[in-house]
Structures are given as C-alpha cells and as structure tokens.
C-alpha positions in Angstrom: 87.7 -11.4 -80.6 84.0 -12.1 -81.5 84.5 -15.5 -81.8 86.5 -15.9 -79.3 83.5 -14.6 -77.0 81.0 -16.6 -78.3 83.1 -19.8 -77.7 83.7 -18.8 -74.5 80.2 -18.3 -73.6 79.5 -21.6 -74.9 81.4 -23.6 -72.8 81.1 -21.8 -69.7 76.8 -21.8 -69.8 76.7 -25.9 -69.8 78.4 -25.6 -66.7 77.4 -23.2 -65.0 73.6 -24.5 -65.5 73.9 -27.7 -64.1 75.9 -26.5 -61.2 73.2 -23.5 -60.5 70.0 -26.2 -60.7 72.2 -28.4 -57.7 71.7 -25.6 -55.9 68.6 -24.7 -53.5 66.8 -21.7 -54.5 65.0 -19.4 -52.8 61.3 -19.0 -53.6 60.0 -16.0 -53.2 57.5 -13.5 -54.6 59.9 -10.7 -54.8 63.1 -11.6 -56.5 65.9 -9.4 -57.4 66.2 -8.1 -61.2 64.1 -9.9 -64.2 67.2 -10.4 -66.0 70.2 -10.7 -64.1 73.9 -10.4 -65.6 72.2 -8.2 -68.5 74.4 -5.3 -69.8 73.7 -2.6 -72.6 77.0 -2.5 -74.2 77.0 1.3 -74.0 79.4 0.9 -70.4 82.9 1.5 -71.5 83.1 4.9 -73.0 85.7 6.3 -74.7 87.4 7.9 -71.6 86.9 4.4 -69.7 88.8 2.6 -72.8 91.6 4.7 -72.8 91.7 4.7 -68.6 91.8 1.0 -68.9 94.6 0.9 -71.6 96.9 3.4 -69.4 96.1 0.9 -66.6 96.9 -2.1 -68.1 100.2 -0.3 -69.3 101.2 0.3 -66.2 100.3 -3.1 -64.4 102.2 -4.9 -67.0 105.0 -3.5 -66.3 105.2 -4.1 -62.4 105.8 -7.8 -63.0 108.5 -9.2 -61.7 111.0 -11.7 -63.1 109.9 -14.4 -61.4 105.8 -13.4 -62.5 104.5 -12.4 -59.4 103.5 -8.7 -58.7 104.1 -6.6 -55.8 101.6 -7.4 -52.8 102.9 -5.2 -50.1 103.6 -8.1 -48.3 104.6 -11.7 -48.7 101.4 -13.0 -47.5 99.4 -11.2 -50.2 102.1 -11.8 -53.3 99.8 -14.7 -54.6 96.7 -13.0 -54.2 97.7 -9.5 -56.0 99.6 -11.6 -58.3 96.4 -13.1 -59.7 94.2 -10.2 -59.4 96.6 -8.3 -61.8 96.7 -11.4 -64.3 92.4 -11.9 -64.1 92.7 -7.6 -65.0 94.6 -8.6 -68.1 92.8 -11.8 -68.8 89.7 -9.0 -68.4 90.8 -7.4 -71.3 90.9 -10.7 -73.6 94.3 -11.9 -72.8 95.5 -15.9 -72.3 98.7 -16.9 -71.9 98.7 -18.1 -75.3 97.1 -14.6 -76.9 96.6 -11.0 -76.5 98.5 -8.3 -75.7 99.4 -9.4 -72.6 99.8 -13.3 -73.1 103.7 -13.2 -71.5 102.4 -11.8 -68.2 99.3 -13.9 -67.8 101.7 -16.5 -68.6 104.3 -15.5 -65.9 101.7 -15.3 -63.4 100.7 -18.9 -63.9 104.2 -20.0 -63.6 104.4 -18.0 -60.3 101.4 -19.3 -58.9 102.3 -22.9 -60.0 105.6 -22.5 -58.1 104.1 -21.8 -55.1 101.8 -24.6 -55.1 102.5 -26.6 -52.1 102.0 -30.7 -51.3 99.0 -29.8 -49.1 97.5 -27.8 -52.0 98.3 -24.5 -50.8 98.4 -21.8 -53.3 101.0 -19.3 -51.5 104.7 -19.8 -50.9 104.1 -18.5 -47.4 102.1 -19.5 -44.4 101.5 -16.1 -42.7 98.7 -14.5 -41.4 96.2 -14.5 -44.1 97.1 -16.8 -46.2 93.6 -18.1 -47.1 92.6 -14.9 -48.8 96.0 -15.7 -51.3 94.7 -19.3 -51.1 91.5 -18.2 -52.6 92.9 -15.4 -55.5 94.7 -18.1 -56.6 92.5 -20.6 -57.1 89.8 -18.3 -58.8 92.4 -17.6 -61.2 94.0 -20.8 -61.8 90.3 -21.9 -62.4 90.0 -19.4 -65.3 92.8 -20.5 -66.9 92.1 -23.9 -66.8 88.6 -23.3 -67.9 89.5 -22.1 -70.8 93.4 -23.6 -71.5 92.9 -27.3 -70.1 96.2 -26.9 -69.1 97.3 -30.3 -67.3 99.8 -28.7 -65.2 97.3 -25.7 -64.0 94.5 -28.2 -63.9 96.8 -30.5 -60.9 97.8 -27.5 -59.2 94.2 -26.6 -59.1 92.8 -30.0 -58.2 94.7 -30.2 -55.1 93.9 -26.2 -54.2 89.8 -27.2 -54.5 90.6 -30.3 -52.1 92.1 -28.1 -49.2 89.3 -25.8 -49.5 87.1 -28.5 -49.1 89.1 -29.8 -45.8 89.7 -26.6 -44.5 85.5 -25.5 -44.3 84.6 -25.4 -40.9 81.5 -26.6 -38.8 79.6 -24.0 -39.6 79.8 -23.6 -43.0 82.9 -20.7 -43.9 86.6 -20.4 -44.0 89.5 -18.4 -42.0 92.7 -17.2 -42.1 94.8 -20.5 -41.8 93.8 -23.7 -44.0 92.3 -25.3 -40.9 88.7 -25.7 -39.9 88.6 -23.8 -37.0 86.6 -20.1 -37.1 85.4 -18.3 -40.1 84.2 -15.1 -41.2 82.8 -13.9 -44.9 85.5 -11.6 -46.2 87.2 -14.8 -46.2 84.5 -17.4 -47.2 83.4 -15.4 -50.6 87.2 -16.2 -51.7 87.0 -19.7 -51.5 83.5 -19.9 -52.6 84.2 -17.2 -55.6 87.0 -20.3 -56.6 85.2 -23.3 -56.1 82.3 -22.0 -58.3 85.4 -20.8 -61.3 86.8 -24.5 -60.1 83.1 -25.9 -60.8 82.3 -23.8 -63.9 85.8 -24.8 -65.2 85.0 -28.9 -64.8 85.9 -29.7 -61.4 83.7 -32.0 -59.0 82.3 -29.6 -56.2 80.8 -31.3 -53.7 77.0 -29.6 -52.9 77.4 -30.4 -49.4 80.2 -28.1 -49.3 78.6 -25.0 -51.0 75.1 -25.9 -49.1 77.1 -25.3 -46.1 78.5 -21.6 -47.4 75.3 -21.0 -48.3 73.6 -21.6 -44.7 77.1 -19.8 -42.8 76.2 -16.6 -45.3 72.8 -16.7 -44.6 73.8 -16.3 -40.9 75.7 -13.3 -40.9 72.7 -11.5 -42.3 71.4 -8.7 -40.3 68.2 -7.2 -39.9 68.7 -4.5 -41.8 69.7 -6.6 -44.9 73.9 -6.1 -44.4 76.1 -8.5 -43.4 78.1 -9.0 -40.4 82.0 -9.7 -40.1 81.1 -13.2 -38.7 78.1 -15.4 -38.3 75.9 -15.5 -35.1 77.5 -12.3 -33.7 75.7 -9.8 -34.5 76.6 -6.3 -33.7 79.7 -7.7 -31.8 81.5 -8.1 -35.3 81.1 -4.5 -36.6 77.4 -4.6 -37.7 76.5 -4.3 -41.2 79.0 -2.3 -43.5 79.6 -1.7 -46.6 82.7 -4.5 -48.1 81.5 -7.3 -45.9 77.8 -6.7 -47.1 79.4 -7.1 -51.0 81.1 -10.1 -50.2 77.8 -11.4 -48.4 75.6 -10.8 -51.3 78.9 -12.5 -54.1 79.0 -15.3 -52.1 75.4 -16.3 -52.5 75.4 -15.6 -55.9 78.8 -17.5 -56.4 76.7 -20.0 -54.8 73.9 -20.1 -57.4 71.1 -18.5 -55.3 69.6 -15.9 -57.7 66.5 -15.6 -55.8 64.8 -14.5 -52.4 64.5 -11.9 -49.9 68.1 -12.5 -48.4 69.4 -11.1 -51.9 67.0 -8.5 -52.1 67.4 -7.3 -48.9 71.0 -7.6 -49.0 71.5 -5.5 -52.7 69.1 -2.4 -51.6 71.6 -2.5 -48.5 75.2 -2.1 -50.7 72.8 0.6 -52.8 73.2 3.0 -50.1 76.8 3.4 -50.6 76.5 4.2 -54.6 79.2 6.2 -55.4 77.8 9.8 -55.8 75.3 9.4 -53.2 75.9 11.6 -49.9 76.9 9.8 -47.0 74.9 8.8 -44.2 76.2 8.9 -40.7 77.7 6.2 -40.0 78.9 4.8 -43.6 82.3 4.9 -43.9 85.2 2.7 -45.8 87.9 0.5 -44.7 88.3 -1.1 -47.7 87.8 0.8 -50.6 89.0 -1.5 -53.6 87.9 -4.7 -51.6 84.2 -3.7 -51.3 83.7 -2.4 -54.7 85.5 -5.3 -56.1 82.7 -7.4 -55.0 80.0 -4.8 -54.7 80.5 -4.5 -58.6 80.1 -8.1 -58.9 77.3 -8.3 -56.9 75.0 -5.5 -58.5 76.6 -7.0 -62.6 75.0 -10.4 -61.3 71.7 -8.5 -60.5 71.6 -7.2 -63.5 68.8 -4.7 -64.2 68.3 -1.6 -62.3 70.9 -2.5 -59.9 73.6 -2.6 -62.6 72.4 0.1 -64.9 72.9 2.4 -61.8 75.6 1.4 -60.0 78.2 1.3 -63.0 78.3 4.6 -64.6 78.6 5.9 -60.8 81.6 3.2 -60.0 83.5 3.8 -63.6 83.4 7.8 -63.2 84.6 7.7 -59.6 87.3 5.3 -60.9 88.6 7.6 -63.7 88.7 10.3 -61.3 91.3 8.4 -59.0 93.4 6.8 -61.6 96.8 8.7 -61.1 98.8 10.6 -64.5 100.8 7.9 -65.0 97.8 5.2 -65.1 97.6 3.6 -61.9 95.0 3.6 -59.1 96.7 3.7 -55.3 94.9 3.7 -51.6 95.6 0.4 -50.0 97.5 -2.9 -49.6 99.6 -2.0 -52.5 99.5 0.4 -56.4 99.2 -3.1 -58.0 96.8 -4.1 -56.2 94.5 -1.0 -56.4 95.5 -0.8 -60.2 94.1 -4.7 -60.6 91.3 -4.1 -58.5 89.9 -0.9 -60.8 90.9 -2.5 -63.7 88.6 -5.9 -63.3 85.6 -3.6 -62.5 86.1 -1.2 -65.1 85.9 -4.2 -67.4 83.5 -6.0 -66.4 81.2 -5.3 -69.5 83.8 -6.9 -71.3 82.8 -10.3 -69.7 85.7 -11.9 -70.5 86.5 -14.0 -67.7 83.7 -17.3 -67.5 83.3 -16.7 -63.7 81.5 -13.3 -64.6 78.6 -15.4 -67.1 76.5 -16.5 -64.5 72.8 -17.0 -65.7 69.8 -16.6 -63.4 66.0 -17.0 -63.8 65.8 -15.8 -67.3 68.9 -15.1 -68.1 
C-alpha cells in the first residue's frame, strides 16, 4: 500500500500545481494555516479503524445488482452511488484492487450507464439533478485519474463540458443543467469535480473557475459565513453552518489558499466544532452534508484548524454509527454511512482530490 501512495502522490502534485498557479491568489498578511493539508498520522485510532471496517462492511453490501446504491430517491441514486464508491476508494480500493474492487467497479458501470448524450451523469432529470450531476463527476474523475480508463475518461469528458455550459452569468450552478440561477450548495459540486476533472488531466477552462470563484466570493457575509445564494443577503437564510463549508471547499477546490475571505470564512465553520456548546441560533439542517465539506475545508487548512476539528468530528462519528455498522439521519443509511466513512478517512488521503498543496505545502 506504501507504494501505491507514493505513486499516487506523484501524479496527482504535477497537476494539481500548475492548475493552483492559473489561479488568482489572494494576498494578504494574514493567511490561513502555515502548512495546509498537513496531518500527524496519529488520526485514525484503533476504535476509528475498526468503526470504519464495520462501515465499509455494511455499505458493501447495500449495492445493488445493477451497482448503484440506495439514494432515497431516484434523483439522488447517482450521487449516493458515488459517494459510497469514493468511501471505499477512501479506504485504498480501485476497481482493479482492494477489498472492495467489485463494488467500486459496479459503481462505475452504474454511473457509465447513466451517462446521457448531453453529458448528464443521472439516468433522471428530476429536481436536483445537478447535485447527482456533480457526485458523479467527482468520482468518475478519480477513477480516471488514477485508471486512465478510456470508457470513464469519455463519459467524463462530456460531464466537464455540460458543467461548463450549464455555469450561469454570475459565476455558479443550479438545480437543472441550464444556466439560469445558482446557489453554493450546488456550485461546490461542480467545482469540487472540475478541479478532480482538472487534477485527473482534463482541460478546465480558468475563465470558468475565475467565475466560481467571484459568485463565492459574493455570497460571503459580514460575519465571514456564507449565504444560500449570492447578492441576497439575509433573504437566503444568512450565514449557517453547511452552506458556510461548501463556501470555504469551493474556494479551496478553486486553488485560493490564501486571504481574508478564507480566514474569515474557517473561524466561522469553527464555531460549530463538534463538542462545542451551541450558540443561539446554530442549528443543523444538514448534518452529513455540512461536515462532509466542513471536514474538507478545515483538512485543506491544515494546521490548527485540522488538529482540532478532527478528533472532535471522528468521536462524534463513532458515537452515532449504529450496532450493525452504519450511520443513519438523512436522505438515506447509505448515504449517511458514505458520508462518515469519507471523513473518518480522510487521513488516509487516498483519493487525489484530497492532495491539494498550498503555500508551503
């Protein structure tokens, strides 16, 4: 397994460094952490290893024949269907190795399957579908990356393309594969897989991500969170907790490792450490959403940030994984279960979209 991390850090830090320097960057005297995406290899205890073993367990054996897992809803079977293969590819798996190779592979059949003319990751058009859009392509991007699969790498060509022509004027994405509103819970998906898209090879245009970058940027509030949608202020719900994640993701995603946005927007999601007492006011909606990305956010940072907030994230975790080795509270058990899984491994940094390098990194 050694080997196979070095080589994956190999090919992934090429990539990621010329796409980063495309990218502005922030000046500014006070940046974030000195080393960001730093760990201390002391994260996964013993109780988290064997958590994330019982959890993998179970997940792998929700799949169904035809590779997808359970979404609680059509509209979602794409996007929980690559969440639970990225938890297993977490763990070290490919279709082609690990413990879990068959069901990595059945989800890339699954996905592939649903690919539609227009480049549409989803074999349904409901409500929502650009959040399945986006899972997918994150995940077909990690596969390629580190497969150079021809069919994954044409499915994936054409799902890049529509997330291009589906950006709207003012720099995010909605619902629907058309450029018409946006907001940032959906934005950070497609962003999250162009950058995997980009690390993995692909051409990004910079015009596109300079545009995610400047929509983000708007849906910043004063007090450092972010709101639902840009240039609405407290009409979109404020600051909270998941769409303040996604906010701070997305820039990363986006190769801004520097400024006061970032800093601004990190002591923000640290208020809602788990552990801490709540504040009046803080509540969740989205439990497994926001810490999927607040974990990403705060790994990325690196330092302080991530020293803190893991530990508190891993032992809440193992305290809501169920007997039987899942995790449950929204959208649906496999979903939960993926969701827990991919942030209880992050340490592991298996997956190349996880590797990003900042100033000093």
């Amino acid at each position: 397994m050694t080997s196979f991390r070095l080589s994956l850090s190999t090919c992934v830090v090429a990539a990621f460094t010329s796409f980063a320097a495309a990218q502005a960057v922030i000046p500014a005297p006070a940046g974030v952490a000195p080393r960001p995406n730093q760990v201390t290899g002391e994260e996964l205890t013993d109780p988290a290893k064997k958590s994330i073993e019982r959890g993998l367990e179970w997940l792998s054996k929700r799949q169904a024949r035809d590779g997808s897992f359970g979404g609680g809803g059509m509209s979602a079977q794409s996007a929980v269907t690559s969440l639970a293969a990225l938890a297993m590819m977490s763990s070290g798996s490919l279709p082609e190795r690990g413990p879990y190779a068959q069901n990595v592979k059945g989800a890339v059949d699954y996905i592939i399957s649903s690919s539609q003319r227009s480049g549409l990751l989803s074999s349904d058009a409901t409500h929502g579908v650009m959040y399945s859009h986006g899972f997918a392509t994150l995940f077909l991007a990690e596969v390629y990356g580190m497969t150079r699969d021809e069919r994954v790498g044409e499915s994936l060509s054409r799902a890049v393309r529509l997330i291009r022509q589906s950006q709207n004027e003012e720099g995010g994405w909605r619902y629907m594969p058309i450029p018409a509103d946006a907001d940032i819970s959906v934005t950070i998906c497609q962003v999250m897989g162009l950058r995997a898209a980009r690390d993995a090879g692909l051409k990004v245009d910079r015009e596109v991500i300079d545009k995610a970058i400047a929509y983000v940027r708007q849906c910043q509030n004063p007090d450092g969170g972010f709101s639902y949608m840009a240039n609405h202020g407290f009409s979109s719900g404020g600051s909270g907790f998941e769409r303040s994640a996604a906010g701070v993701a997305t820039l990363y995603y986006a190769g801004i490792f520097e400024g006061n946005d970032l800093k601004r927007g990190l002591e923000y999601i640290s208020r809602f450490r788990p552990g801490r007492p709540r504040v009046q006011g803080q509540q969740f909606g989205h439990y497994y959403y926001g810490h999927y990305y607040a974990a990403q956010a705060m790994f990325l940072a690196g330092g302080d940030y991530w020293s803190e907030w893991y530990p508190a994230i891993r032992e809440e975790l193992l305290a809501k994984q169920r007997p039987d080795g899942h995790w449950d509270g929204e959208v649906s058990d496999e979903y939960c279960t993926a969701v827990a899984l991919i942030v209880l491994q992050m340490p592991n940094r298996y997956l190349p979209v996880f590797t990003g390098k900042g100033p000093g990194g």
